[in-house]
C-alpha positions as CSV (number, residue, x, y, z in Angstrom):
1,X,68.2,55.9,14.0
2,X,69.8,59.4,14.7
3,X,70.4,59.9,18.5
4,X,70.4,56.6,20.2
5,X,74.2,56.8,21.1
6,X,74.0,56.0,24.6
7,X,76.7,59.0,25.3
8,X,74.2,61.2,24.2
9,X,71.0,59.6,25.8
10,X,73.0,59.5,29.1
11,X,73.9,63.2,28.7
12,X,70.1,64.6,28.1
13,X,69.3,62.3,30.4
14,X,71.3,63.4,33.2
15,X,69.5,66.9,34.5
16,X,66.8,67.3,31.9
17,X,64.6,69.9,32.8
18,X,61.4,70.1,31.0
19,X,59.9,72.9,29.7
20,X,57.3,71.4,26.9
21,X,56.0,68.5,25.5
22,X,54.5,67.2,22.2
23,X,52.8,64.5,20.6
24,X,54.6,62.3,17.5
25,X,51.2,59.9,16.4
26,X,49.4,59.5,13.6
27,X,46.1,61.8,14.4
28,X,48.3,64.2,16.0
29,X,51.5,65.6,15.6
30,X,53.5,69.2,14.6
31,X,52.5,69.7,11.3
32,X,55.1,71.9,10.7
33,X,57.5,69.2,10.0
34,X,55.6,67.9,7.3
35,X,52.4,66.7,5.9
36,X,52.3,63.1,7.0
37,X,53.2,61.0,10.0
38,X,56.0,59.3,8.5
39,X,57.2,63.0,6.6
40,X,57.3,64.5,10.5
41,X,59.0,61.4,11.8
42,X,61.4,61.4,8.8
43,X,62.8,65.1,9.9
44,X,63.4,63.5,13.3
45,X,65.5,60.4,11.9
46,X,62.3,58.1,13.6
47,X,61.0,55.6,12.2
48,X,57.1,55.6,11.7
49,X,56.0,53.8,14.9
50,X,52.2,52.6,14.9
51,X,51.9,53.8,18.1
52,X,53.9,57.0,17.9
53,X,56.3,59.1,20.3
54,X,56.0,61.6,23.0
55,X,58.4,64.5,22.4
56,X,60.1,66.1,25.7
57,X,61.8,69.0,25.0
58,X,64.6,70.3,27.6
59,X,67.5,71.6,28.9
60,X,70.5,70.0,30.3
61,X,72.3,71.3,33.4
62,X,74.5,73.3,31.1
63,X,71.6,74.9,29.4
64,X,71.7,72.7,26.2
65,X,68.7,72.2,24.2
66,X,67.6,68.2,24.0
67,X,64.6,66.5,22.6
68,X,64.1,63.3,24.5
69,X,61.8,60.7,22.3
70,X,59.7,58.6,24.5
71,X,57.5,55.7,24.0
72,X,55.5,56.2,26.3
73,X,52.9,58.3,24.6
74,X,50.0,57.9,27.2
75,X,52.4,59.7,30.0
76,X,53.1,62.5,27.6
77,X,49.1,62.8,26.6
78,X,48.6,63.1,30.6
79,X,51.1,65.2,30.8
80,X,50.2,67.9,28.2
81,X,46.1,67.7,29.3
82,X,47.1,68.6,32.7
83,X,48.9,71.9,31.5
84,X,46.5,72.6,29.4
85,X,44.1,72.8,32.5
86,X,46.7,74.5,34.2
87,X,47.4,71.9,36.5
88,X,50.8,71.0,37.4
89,X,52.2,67.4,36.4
90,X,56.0,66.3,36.8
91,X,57.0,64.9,33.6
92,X,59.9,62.4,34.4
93,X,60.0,59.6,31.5
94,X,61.3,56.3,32.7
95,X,64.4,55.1,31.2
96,X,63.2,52.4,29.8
97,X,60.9,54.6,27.9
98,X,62.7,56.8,26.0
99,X,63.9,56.3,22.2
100,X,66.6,58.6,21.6
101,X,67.7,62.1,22.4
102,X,68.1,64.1,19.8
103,X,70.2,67.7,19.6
104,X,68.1,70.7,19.5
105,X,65.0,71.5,19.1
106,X,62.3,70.6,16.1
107,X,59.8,73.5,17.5
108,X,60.3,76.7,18.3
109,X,59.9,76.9,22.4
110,X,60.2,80.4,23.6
111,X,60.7,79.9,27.2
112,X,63.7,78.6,29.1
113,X,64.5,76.8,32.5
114,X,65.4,79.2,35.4
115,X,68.7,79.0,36.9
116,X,71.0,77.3,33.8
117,X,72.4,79.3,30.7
118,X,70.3,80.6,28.1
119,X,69.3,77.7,25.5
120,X,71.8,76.6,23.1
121,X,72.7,73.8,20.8
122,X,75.2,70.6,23.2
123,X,78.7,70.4,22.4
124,X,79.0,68.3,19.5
125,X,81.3,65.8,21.4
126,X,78.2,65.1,23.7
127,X,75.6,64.9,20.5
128,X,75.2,62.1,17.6
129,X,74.8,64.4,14.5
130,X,73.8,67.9,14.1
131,X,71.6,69.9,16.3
132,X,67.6,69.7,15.1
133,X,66.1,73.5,14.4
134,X,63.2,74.7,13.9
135,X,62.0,74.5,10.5
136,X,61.9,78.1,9.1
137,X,58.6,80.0,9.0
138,X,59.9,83.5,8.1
139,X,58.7,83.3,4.6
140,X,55.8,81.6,2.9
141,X,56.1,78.3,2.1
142,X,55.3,74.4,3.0
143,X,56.2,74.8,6.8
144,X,54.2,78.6,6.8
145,X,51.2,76.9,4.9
146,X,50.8,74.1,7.4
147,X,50.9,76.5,10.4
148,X,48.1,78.8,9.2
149,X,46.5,75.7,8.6
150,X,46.7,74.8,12.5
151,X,45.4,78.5,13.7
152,X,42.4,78.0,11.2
153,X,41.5,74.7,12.4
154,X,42.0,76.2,16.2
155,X,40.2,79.5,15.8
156,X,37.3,78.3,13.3
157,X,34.9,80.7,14.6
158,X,36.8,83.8,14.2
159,X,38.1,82.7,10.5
160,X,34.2,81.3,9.7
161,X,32.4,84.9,10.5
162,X,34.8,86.8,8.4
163,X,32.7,84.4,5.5
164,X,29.4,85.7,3.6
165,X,27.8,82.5,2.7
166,X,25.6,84.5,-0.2
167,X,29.3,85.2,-1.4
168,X,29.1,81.6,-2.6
169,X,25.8,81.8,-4.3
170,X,26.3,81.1,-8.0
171,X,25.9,83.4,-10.4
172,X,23.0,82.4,-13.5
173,X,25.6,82.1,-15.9
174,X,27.9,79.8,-14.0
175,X,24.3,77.9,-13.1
176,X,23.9,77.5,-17.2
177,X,27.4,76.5,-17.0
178,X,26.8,73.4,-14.5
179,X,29.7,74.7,-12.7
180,X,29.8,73.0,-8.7
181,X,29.4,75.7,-6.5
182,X,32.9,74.7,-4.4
183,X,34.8,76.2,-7.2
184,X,33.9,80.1,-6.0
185,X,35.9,81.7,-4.5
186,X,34.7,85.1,-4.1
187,X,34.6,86.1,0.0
188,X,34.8,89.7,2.2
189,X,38.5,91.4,2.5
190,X,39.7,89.8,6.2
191,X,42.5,92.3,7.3
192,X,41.7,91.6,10.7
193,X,44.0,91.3,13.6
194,X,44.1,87.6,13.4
195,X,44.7,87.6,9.6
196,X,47.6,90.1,10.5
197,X,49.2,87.6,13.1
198,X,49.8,84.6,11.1
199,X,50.5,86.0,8.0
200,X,47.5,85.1,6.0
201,X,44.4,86.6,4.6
202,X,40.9,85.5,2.9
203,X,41.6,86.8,-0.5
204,X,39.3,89.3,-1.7
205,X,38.4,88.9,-5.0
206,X,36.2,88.4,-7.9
207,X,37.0,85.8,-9.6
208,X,34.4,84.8,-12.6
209,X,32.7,81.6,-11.0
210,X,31.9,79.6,-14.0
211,X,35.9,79.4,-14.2
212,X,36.3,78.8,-10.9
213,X,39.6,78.9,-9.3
214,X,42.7,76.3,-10.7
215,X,44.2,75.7,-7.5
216,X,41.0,74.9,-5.9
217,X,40.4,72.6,-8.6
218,X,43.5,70.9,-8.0
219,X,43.4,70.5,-4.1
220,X,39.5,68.6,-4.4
221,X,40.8,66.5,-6.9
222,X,44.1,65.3,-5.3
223,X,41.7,65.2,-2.0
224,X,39.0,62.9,-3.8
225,X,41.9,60.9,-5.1
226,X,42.6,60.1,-1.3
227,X,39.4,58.2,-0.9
228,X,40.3,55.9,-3.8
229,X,44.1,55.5,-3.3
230,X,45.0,55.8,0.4
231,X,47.9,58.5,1.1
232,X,50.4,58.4,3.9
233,X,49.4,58.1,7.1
234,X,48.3,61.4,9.2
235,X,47.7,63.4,5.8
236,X,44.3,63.2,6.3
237,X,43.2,63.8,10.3
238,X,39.6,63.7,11.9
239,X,39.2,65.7,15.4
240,X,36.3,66.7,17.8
241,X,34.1,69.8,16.8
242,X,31.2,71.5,18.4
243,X,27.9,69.2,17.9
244,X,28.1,66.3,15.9
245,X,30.5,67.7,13.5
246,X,34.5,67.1,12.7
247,X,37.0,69.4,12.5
248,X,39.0,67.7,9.1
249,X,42.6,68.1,8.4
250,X,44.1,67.1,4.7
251,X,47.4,68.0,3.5
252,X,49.0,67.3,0.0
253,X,52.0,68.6,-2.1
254,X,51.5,72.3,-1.8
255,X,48.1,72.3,-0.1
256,X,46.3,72.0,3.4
257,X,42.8,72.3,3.5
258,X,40.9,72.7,7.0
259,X,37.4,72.1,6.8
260,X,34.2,71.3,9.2
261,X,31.7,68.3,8.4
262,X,28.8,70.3,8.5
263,X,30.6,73.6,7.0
264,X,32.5,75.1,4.8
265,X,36.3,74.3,3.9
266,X,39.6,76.8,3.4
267,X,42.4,76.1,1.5
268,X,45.6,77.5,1.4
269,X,48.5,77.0,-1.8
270,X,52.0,77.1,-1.4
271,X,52.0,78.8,-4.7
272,X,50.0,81.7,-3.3
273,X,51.5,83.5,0.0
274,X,49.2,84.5,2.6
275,X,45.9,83.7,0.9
276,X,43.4,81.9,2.5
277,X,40.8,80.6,0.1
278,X,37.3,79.6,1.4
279,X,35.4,76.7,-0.5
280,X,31.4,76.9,-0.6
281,X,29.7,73.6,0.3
282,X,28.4,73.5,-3.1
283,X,26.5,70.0,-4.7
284,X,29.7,68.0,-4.0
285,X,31.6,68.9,-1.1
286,X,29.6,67.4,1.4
287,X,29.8,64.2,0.0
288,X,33.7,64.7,0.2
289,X,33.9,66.0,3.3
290,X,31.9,62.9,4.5
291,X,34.2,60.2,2.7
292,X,37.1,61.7,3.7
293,X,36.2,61.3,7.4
294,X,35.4,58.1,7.1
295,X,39.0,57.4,6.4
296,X,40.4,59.7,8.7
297,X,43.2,58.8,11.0
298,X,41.5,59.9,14.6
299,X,42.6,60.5,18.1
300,X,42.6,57.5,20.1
């Protein structure tokens, strides 16, 4: 396992001052390291614990990025609810506790610990192997796909009323046709300022609905395939949403779809940049939507 020299452990360890923290589980952890548990822990050098890691991210005394692995996850849960209330919490792993500590930084962490020199990668006499990085998100692809994927599932409501659900009503020939109504996918132009921020826009369009869109096609069937044949842990996640509804999470080779129980779903393709593609409810989706929670990996 990368980082578990005890040189290296001992120097993180030393004056680690902590600026953020992360979960490494199963039903949560970043998605821009990949689309599955074990993918995320793979670009760490971890192997896919049950029970997961907690992630501490750092500077040493000398300013040097670190990224402590823990095993205590519950500490690192309590820790990162209590900033999110905006409470203060002292995060101080135990020894015993921690995993590894790895060079770097997997995530990009934009603030720095007062008093010590500006973040930068440890001396590579003090680290086992190279320094981790950010993956890179200036142009579209995987890791860019899976992040507009997170703001969509985070800001529902703002991507949700940007949608015309009569944009999904099915035209008579496409009716004649038998064609599902999930395959539309027609919506308003969504230039807003959130679009603008991440990158990514619902495609405006007018696509001919008894075709339907390929892509789309693709991501339900590989997603139905999940219900049969079990994919790797964490690529498909279940999480709280307002009323009785999930928020649902599914990623595949090329694809991440966010969708709500009771809603509609969005898709985005590594094969088109930027586009956000919204999925009508339909005859079948539902159903999906439904089975696919059922086998859902969920917060514990």
């Amino acid at each position: 396992m990368a980082g578990t020299d005890e040189d290296a452990v001992a120097a993180a360890d030393e004056a680690l001052y902590v600026l953020t923290a992360v979960l490494l589980t199963p039903a949560k952890f970043p998605s821009v390291l990949g689309d599955d548990y074990p993918e995320a822990c793979a670009a760490l050098g971890l192997a896919p614990l049950a029970d997961g890691y907690g992630l501490v991210l750092g500077q040493d005394g000398d300013g040097a990025r670190w990224t402590v692995v823990v095993d205590d996850v519950s500490l690192v849960a309590v820790a990162i609810a209590s900033w999110d209330c905006g409470m203060e919490y002292d995060l101080s792993p135990d020894e015993r506790s921690v995993v590894a500590a790895l060079p770097g930084w997997p995530l990009a962490v934009a603030v720095a610990a007062p008093g010590v020199p500006a973040p930068h990668d440890p001396d590579p006499e003090t680290a086992d192997g190279p320094p981790l990085s950010p993956p890179d998100t200036a142009t579209w692809g995987p890791a860019q796909r899976r992040l507009g994927a997170d703001e969509i599932a985070l800001q529902w409501a703002l991507w949700r009323e940007q949608i015309d659900d009569a944009d999904f009503a099915p035209r008579p020939d496409a009716a004649a046709a038998g064609t599902a109504q999930e395959t539309g996918t027609t919506a308003r132009s969504a230039g807003g300022e959130k679009a603008a921020e991440s990158g990514t826009a619902v495609r405006s369009e007018d696509d001919e609905k008894g075709k339907g869109h390929s892509g789309i096609r693709r991501v339900l069937a590989e997603a139905r395939a999940y219900v049969d044949s079990p994919p790797p842990l964490g690529r498909v996640r279940s999480s709280f949403a307002s009323g009785d509804a999930r928020t649902l999470r599914a990623d595949g080779p090329g694809w991440s779809l966010v969708a709500r129980t009771d809603d509609i779903a969005f898709v985005l393709l590594d094969a088109e940049p930027g586009e956000v593609l919204p999925v009508g409810r339909g005859p079948e989706l539902p159903g999906l939507l439904e089975a696919l929670d059922k086998m859902a990996v969920r917060p514990s």
